[in-house]
VOZA-470555 format. One record per residue (C-alpha): residue number from 0; x, y, z. Coordinates in steps of 0.25 Angstrom, whole numbers. Example, Ala and Ser with C-alpha at 12.3 -4.5 7.8 and 13.67 -1.06 7.14 Angstrom:
BEGIN
+-----+-------+-------+-------+
: pos :     X :     Y :     Z :
+-----+-------+-------+-------+
:   0 :    49 :   -18 :    31 :
:   1 :    55 :    -4 :    29 :
+-----+-------+-------+-------+
This chain:
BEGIN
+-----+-------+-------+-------+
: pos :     X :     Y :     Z :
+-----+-------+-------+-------+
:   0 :   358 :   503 :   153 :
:   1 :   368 :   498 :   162 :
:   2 :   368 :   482 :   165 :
:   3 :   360 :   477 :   178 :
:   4 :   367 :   467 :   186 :
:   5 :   362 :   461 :   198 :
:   6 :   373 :   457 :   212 :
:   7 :   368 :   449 :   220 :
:   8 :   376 :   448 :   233 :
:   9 :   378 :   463 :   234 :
:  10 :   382 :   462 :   247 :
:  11 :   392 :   452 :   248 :
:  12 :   406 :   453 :   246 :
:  13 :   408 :   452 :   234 :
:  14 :   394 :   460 :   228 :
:  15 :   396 :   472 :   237 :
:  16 :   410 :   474 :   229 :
:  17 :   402 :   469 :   217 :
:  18 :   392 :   480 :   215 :
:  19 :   399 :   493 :   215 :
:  20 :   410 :   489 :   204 :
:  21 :   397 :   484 :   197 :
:  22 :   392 :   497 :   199 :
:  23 :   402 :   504 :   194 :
:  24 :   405 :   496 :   182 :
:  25 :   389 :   504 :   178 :
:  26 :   381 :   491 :   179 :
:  27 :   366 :   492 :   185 :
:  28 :   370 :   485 :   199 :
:  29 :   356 :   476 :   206 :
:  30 :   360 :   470 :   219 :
:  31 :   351 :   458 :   226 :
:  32 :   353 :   459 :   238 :
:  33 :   343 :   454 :   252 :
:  34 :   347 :   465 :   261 :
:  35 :   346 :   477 :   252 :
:  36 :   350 :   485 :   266 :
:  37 :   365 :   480 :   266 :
:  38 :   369 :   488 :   255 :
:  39 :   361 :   500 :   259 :
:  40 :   375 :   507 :   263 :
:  41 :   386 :   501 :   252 :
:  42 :   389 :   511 :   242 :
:  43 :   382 :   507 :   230 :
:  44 :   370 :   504 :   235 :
:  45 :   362 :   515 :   230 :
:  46 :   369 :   512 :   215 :
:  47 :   362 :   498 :   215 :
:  48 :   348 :   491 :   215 :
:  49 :   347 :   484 :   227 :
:  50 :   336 :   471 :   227 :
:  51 :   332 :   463 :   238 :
:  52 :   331 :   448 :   233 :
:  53 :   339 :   435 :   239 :
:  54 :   343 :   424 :   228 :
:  55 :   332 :   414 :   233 :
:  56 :   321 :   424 :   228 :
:  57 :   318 :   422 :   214 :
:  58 :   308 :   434 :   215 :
:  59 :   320 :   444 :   220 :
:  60 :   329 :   439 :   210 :
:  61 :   319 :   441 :   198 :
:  62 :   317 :   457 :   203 :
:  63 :   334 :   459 :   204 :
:  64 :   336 :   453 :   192 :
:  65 :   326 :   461 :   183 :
:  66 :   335 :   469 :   172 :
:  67 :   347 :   463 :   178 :
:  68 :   357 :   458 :   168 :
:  69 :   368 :   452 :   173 :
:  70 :   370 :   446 :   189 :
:  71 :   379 :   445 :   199 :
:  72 :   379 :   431 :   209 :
:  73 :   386 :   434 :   221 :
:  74 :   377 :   428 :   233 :
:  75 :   383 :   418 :   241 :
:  76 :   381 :   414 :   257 :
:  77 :   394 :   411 :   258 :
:  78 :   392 :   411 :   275 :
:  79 :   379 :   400 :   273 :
:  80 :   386 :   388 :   265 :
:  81 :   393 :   383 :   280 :
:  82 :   379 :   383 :   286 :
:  83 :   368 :   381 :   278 :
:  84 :   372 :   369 :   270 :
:  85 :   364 :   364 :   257 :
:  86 :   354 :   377 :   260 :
:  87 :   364 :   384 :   258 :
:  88 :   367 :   378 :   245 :
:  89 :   355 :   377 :   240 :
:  90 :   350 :   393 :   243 :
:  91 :   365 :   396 :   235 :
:  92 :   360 :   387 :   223 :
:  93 :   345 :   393 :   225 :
:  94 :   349 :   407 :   224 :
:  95 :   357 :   405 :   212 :
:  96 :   345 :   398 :   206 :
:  97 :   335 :   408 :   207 :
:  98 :   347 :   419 :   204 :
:  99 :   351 :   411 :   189 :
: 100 :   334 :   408 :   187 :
: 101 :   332 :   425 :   190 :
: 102 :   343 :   428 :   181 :
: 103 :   340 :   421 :   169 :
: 104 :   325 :   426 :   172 :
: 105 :   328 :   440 :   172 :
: 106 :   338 :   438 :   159 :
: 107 :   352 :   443 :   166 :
: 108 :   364 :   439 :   157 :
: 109 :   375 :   439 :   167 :
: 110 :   377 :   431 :   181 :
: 111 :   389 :   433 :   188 :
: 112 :   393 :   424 :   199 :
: 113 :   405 :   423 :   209 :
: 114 :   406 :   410 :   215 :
: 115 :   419 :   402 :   220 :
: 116 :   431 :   395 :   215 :
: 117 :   429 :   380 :   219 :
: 118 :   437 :   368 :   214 :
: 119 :   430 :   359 :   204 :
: 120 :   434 :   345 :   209 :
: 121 :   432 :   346 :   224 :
: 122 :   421 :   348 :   234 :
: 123 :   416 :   361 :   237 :
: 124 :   410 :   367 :   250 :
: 125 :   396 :   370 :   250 :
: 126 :   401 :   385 :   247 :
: 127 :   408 :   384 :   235 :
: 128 :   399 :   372 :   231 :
: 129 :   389 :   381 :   231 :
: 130 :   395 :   394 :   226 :
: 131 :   398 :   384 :   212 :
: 132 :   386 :   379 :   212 :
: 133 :   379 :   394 :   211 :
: 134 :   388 :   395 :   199 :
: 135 :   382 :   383 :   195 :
: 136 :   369 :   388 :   195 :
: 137 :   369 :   402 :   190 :
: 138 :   377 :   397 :   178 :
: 139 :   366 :   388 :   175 :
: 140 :   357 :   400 :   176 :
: 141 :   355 :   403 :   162 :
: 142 :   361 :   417 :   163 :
: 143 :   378 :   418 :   159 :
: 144 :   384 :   418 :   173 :
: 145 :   398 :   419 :   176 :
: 146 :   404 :   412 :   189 :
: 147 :   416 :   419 :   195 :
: 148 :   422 :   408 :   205 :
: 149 :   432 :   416 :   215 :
: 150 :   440 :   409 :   224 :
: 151 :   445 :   417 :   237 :
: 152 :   442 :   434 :   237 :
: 153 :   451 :   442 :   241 :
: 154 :   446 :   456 :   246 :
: 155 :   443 :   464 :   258 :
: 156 :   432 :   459 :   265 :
: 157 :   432 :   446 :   259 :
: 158 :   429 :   434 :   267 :
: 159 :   441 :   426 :   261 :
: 160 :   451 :   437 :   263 :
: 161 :   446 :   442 :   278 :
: 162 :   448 :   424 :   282 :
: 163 :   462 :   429 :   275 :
: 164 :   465 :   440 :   282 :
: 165 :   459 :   435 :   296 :
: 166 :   466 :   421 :   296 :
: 167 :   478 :   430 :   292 :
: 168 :   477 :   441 :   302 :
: 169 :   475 :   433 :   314 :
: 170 :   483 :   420 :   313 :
: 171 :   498 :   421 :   313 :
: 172 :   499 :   405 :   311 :
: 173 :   487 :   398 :   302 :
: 174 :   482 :   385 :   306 :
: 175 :   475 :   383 :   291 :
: 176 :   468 :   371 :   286 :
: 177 :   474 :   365 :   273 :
: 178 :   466 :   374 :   263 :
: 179 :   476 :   384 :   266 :
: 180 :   483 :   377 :   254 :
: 181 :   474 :   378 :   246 :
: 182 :   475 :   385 :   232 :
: 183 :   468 :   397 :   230 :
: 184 :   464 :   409 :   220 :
: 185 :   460 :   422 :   226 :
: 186 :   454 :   432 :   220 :
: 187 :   454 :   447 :   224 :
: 188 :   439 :   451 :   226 :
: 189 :   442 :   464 :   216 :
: 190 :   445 :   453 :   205 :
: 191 :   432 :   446 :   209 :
: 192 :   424 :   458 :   207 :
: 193 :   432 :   461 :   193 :
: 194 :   425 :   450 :   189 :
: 195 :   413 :   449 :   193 :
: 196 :   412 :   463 :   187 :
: 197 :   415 :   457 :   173 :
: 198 :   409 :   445 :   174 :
: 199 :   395 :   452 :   171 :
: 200 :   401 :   455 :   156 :
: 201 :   405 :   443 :   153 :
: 202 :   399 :   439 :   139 :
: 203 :   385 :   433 :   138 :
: 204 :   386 :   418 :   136 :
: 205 :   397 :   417 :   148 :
: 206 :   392 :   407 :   160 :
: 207 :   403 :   401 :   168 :
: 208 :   411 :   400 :   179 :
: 209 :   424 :   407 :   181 :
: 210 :   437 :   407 :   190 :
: 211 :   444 :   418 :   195 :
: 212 :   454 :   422 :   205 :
: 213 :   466 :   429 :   207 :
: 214 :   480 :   427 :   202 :
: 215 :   487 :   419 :   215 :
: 216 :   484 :   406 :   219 :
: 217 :   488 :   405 :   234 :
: 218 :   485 :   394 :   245 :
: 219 :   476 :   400 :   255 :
: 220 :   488 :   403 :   266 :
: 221 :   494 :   410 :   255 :
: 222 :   483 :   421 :   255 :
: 223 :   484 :   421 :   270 :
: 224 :   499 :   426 :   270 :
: 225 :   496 :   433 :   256 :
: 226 :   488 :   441 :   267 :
: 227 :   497 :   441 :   275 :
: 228 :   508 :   449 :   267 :
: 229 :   498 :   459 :   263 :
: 230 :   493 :   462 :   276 :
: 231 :   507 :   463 :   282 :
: 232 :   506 :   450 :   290 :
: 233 :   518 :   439 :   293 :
: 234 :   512 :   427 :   284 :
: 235 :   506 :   415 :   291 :
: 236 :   510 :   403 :   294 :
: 237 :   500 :   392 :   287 :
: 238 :   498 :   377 :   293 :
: 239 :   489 :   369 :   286 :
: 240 :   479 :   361 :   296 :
: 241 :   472 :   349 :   290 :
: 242 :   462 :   348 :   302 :
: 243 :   457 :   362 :   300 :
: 244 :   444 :   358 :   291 :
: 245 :   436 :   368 :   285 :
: 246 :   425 :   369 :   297 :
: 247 :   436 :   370 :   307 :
: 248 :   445 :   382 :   297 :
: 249 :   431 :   389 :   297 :
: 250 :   431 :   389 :   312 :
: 251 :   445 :   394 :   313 :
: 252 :   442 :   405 :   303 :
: 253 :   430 :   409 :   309 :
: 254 :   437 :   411 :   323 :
: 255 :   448 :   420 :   318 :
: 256 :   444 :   428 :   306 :
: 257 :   430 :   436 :   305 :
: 258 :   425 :   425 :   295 :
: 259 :   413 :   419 :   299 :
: 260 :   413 :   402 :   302 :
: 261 :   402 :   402 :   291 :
: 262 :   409 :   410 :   280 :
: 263 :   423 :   403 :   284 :
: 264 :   417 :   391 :   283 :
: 265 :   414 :   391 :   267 :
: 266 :   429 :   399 :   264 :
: 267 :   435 :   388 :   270 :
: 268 :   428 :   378 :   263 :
: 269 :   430 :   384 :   250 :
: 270 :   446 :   385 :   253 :
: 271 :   444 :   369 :   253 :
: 272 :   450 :   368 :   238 :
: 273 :   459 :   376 :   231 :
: 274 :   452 :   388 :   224 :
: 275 :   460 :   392 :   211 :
: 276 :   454 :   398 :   198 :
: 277 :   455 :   383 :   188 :
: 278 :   451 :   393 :   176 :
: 279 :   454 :   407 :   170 :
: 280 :   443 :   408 :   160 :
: 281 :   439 :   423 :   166 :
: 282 :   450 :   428 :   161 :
: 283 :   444 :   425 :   145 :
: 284 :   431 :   434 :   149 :
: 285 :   436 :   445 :   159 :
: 286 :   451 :   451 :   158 :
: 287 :   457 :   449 :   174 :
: 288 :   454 :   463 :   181 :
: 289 :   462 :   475 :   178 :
: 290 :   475 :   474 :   183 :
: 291 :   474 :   459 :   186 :
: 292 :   470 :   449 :   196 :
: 293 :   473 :   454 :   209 :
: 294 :   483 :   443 :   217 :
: 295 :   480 :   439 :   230 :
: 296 :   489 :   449 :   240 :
: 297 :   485 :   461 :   232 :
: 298 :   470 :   457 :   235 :
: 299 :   474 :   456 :   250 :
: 300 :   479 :   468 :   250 :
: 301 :   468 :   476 :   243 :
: 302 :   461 :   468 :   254 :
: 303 :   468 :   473 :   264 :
: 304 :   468 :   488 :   258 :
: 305 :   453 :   487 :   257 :
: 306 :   453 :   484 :   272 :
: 307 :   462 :   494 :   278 :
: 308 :   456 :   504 :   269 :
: 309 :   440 :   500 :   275 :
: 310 :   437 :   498 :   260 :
: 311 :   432 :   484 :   261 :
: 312 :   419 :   485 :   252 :
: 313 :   413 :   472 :   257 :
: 314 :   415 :   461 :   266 :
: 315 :   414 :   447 :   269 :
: 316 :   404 :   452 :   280 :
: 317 :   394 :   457 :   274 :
: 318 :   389 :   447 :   270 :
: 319 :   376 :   441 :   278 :
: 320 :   381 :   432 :   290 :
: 321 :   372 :   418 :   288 :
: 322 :   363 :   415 :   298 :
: 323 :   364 :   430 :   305 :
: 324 :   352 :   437 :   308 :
: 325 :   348 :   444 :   295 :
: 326 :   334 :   451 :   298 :
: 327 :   333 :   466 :   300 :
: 328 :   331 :   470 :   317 :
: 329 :   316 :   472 :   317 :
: 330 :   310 :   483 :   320 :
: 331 :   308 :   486 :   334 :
: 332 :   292 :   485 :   332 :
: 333 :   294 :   472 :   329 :
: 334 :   301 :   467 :   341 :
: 335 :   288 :   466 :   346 :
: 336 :   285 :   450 :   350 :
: 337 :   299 :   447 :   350 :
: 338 :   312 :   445 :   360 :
: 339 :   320 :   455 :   359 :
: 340 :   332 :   460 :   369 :
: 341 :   338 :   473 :   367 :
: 342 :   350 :   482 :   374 :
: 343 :   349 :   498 :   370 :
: 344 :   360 :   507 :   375 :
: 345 :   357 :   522 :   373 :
: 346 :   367 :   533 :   375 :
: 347 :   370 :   547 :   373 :
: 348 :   384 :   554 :   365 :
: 349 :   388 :   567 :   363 :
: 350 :   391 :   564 :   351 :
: 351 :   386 :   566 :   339 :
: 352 :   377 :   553 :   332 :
: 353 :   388 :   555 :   319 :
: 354 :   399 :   553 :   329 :
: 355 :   390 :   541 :   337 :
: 356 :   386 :   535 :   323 :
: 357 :   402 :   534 :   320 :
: 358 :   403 :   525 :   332 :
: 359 :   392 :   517 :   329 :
: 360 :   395 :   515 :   314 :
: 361 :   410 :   510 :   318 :
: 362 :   407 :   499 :   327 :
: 363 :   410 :   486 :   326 :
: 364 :   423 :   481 :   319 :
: 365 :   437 :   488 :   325 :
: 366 :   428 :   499 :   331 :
: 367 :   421 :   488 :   341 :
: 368 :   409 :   487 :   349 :
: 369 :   413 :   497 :   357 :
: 370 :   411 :   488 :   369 :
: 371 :   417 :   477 :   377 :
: 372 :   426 :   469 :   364 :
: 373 :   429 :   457 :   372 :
: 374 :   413 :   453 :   373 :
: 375 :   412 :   456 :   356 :
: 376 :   424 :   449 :   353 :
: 377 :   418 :   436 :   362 :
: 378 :   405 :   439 :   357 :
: 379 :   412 :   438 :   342 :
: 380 :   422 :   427 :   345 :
: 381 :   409 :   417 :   350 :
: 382 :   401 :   421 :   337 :
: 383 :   414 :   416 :   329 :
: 384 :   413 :   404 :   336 :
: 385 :   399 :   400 :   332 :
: 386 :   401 :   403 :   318 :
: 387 :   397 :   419 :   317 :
: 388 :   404 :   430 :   311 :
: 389 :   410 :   435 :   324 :
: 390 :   415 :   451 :   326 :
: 391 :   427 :   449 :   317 :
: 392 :   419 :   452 :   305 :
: 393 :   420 :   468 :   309 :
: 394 :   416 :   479 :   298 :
: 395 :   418 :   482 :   285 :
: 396 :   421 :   497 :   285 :
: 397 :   426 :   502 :   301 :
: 398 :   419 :   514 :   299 :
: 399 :   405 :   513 :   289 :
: 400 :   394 :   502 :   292 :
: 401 :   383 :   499 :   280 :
: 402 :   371 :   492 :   283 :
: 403 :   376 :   476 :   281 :
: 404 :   388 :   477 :   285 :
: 405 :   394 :   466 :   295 :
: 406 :   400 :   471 :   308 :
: 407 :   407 :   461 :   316 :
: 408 :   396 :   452 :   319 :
: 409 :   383 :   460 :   316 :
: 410 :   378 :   466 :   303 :
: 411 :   373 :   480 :   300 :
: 412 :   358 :   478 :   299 :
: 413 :   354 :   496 :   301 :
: 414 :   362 :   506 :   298 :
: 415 :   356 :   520 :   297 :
: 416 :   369 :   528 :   295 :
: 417 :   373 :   539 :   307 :
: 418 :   361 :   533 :   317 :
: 419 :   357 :   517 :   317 :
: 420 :   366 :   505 :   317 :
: 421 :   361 :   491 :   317 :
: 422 :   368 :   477 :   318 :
: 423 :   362 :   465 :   316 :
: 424 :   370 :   452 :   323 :
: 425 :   375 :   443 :   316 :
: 426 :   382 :   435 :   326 :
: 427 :   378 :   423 :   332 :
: 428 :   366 :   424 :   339 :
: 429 :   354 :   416 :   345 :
: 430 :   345 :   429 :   339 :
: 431 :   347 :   441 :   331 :
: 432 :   353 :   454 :   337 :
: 433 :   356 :   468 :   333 :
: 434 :   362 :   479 :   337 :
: 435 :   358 :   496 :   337 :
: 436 :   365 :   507 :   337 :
: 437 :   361 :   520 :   335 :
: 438 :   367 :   536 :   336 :
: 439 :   357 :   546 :   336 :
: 440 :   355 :   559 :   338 :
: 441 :   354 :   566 :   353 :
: 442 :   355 :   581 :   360 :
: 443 :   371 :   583 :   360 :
: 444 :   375 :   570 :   354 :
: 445 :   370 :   557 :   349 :
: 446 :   361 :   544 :   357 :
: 447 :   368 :   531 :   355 :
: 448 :   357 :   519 :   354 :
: 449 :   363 :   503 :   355 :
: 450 :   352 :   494 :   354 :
: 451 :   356 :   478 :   354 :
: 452 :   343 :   467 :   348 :
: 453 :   343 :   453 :   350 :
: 454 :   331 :   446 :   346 :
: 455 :   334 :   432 :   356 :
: 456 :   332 :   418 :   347 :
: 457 :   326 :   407 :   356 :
: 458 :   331 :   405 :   371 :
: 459 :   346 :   406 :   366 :
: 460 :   345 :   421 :   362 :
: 461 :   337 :   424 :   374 :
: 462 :   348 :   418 :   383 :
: 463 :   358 :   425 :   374 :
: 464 :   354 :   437 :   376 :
: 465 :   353 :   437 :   392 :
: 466 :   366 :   430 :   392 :
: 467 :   374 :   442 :   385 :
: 468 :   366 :   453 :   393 :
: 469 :   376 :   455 :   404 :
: 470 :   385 :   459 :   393 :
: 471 :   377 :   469 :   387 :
: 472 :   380 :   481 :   398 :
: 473 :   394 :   477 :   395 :
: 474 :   394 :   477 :   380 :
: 475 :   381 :   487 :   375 :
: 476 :   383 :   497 :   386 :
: 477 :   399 :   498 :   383 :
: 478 :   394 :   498 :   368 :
: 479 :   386 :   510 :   367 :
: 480 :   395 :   516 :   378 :
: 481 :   408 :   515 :   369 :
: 482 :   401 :   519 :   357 :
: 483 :   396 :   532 :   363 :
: 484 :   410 :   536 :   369 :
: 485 :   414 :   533 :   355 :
: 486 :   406 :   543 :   350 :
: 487 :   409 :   551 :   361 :
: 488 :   423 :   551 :   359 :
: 489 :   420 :   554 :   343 :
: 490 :   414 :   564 :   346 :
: 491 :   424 :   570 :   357 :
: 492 :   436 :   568 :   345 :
: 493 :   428 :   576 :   335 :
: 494 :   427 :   589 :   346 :
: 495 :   442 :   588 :   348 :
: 496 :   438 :   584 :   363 :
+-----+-------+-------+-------+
């Protein structure tokens, strides 16, 4: 009988790479998970257990945990520690809590942790403070854990290498606040997952935290031109700003890379202090990975390969947005009662729904909105500015959408492959907002459905939503315009027209 290990945080960066390798080293995969429907469409989905419980449910917890025998801890609300304060903290420790009391319950042998370099002797931010103190608690749990503190990740679709790769990309000159000389260790995200692999075999009797990292040790405008070079760039020149504080470098980084204010915010922080391994003690239980550690410019570049190739697994942005709507569209049956505003545009294609559904499938991103881009861009630029996720965040894959999947600043709430697509905003807005679009069959062709939702919040939404209606003739009509011509034009190509 094979080994039952439980992951929580499948889908996060990090557990979404996780589960597949865990897969096919032959272990029994669980996943914990709240919205079982985000992993409907990835790959492995249908080789794993999938149960819905949330860390601060001690009755979901005991029902995963059932036959399990070793565990994976890789939940944290990064985006939550800038704006939640001591909740936030104490929800992280509460979590962990009822996971170390559920654990030991249910007799699992093995905990596997991944928390954050941090220095010993200096103050933390409320991230990292509460990252070490999560490690705290789960080795205090009863049950051996093994703490794997990381420093900086390095992979494609990673929030630290896209702030990398963005500040790179669009600055020629950096203006940079004095962490930039700060020492660092990064670690390429395959190493990460090496370990975290072995780590669930280490012997019984093991409970303690360990460092790990790559082999180079760079200052942090080091890894911008170490980008640089690999991506083909002139390298940039660095000035150190001592006015530029934290808060403010956050505001900088949230107006021109597609990191979030709220995620920037506890990167930064955490680059406050230099973030080198102080120990090699791994290395006595778990043999560095075949072929070595990888340095930090071949992690770039596999990076960058990953990216051009459309292979990026999993991303910094799919994970949940704090604060964003987060419950399903209701059904329309339940509208009933409510304020509700709606805009449908209906048209008719000669081409086929397959050809329609193309369109639909690959908007957003490069592709667009297919109308008017100087109202998205502004409509993306102000969302920036209050602290939301802005268009820049784009898609993972250009062509294949799954249900979860961030696209620029909504979420893919429905997706009924070939027919329906559903977006759920996530930008800033006073009320919740989807958007529909839909291909379905018709007489010579296909009927393309748009259908835009906002549920007002207050008097705010109201006026919101009156105050954009002159737009809307401009921005839905020229939408489900452009997208039938589109498919039209698909269509057209594939008849050799």
């Amino acid at each position: 009988m094979s080994t039952r290990i439980l992951v929580t945080g499948a889908t996060g960066y990090i557990g979404g790479r996780l589960v597949p390798l865990l897969l096919e080293a032959g272990y029994d995969v669980r996943v914990l998970v709240r919205s079982p429907e985000k992993l409907r469409d990835v790959p492995w989905a249908s080789r794993v257990e999938v149960m819905r419980g949330d860390l601060l449910d001690p009755d979901s917890l005991a029902v995963a945990l059932d036959g399990v025998t070793a565990l994976y801890y890789l939940v944290h609300s990064m985006g939550q520690s800038t704006s939640s304060g001591e909740e936030f903290e104490r929800r992280e420790a509460q979590g962990a809590s009822n996971l170390a009391v559920a654990a030991r319950a249910a007799g699992a042998t093995r905990i596997v942790y991944l928390g954050g370099l941090h220095p010993e002797d200096a103050p933390l931010s409320r991230h990292l403070r509460s990252r070490a103190q999560v490690g705290e608690i789960l080795l205090r749990s009863g049950v051996d854990t093994a703490v794997l503190q990381a420093g900086v990740v390095i992979g494609s679709g990673s929030a630290s290498f896209e702030m990398i790769r963005s500040l790179t990309d669009v600055l020629p000159y950096m203006p940079a606040p004095r962490w930039v000389r700060n020492r660092i260790q990064p670690i390429a995200v395959r190493d990460v997952l090496y370990y975290l692999v072995e780590a669930v075999k280490l012997p019984r009797g093991v409970n303690r935290a360990f460092d790990i990292g790559g082999p180079d040790v760079l200052r942090y405008g080091q890894m911008m031109n170490g980008y640089a070079l690999e991506a083909g760039l002139r390298q940039r020149p660095i000035a150190s700003l001592p006015v530029l504080t934290p808060w403010l470098a956050s505001q900088w980084v949230n107006l021109v890379t597609p990191i979030p204010r709220r995620l920037a915010v506890p990167i930064i922080e955490s680059l406050q202090n230099d973030c080198v391994v102080k120990e090699h003690d791994i290395d006595t239980l778990i043999p560095p990975p075949p072929g070595g550690l990888s340095s930090y410019r071949r992690a770039v570049r596999l990076a960058l390969a990953r990216m051009q190739a459309g292979e990026v697994q999993t991303s910094w942005v799919d994970s949940s947005v704090v604060d964003s709507p987060s419950d399903p569209l209701p059904s329309d049956p339940d509208w009933a009662g409510y304020l509700v505003y709606t805009d449908l545009k209906r048209r008719a294609t000669s081409a086929t729904p397959e050809q329609l559904w193309a369109i639909i499938e690959g908007i957003g991103g490069a592709n667009g909105w297919y109308s008017f881009p100087l109202a998205w861009a502004i409509r993306g630029w102000l969302d920036k500015l209050v602290g939301g996720v802005g268009l820049r965040r784009g898609r993972r894959d250009p062509v294949r959408l799954n249900t979860g999947d961030a696209l620029d600043f909504w979420r893919v709430e429905g997706l009924e492959r070939g027919r329906l697509l559903r977006l759920r905003a996530e930008m800033r807005l006073p009320g919740k907002a989807w958007l529909e679009m839909t291909s379905t069959p018709a007489d010579g062709g296909a009927i393309y459905t748009q259908r835009a939702i906002f549920f007002p919040s207050g008097l705010g939404g109201r006026l919101y939503w009156w105050g954009i209606s002159p737009f809307h003739g401009v921005i839905f009509n020229g939408m489900a315009n452009r997208i039938v011509a589109a498919a039209e034009a698909e269509h057209a190509h594939a008849d050799g027209v």
